[in-house]
N, C-alpha and C positions, 0 to 999 in steps of 0.2 A: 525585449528582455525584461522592462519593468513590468510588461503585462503577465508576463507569467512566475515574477513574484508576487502580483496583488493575487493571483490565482490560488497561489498554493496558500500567502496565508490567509486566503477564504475555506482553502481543505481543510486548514489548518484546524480556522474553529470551527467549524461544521461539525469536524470529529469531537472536537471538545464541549460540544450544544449535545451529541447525540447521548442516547442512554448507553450504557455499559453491553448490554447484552446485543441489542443491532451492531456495534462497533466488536462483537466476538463471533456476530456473523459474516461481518466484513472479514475481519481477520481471515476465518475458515475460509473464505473467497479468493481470498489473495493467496495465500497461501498452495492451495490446489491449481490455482492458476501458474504459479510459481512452479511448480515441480511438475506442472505439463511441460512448461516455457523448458526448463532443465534437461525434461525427457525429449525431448524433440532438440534442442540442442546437442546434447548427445548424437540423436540419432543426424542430423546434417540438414533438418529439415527449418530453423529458426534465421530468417533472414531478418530481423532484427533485433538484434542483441541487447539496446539499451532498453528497451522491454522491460527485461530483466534487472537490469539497476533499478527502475524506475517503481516497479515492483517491490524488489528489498527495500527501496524506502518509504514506499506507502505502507509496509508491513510495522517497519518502525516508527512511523509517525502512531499507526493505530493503536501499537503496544506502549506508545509514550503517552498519550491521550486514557489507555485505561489505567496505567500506573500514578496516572496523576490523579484518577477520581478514588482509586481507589486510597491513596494517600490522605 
């Protein structure tokens, strides 16, 4: 469990070292990846679900990371 706290807050600042615009291609990334994850869960086809959490929260960490440069 601690190992995958020290993980994330390496993601953490990774996203907050990167420049603004590779972190809006990220974003685009996830995002579309996301509403695959969505459309295939719909259809019956997404045998793992937290996927999908895991996702919303990488979308938020990126959107947090560019509101704070941009601040």
């Amino acid at each position: 469990m601690l190992l995958k706290f020290v993980t994330k807050n390496k993601e953490l600042k990774e996203y907050k070292n990167k420049p603004t615009e590779e972190l809006r291609k990220d974003l685009g990334g996830h995002s579309e990846r996301l509403a695959k994850l969505k459309f295939d869960l719909a259809a019956g086809k997404v045998k793992n679900i937290r996927e999908i959490r895991q996702i919303k929260k990488t979308i938020a960490q990126i959107m947090t990371a560019i509101r704070e440069k941009n601040n």
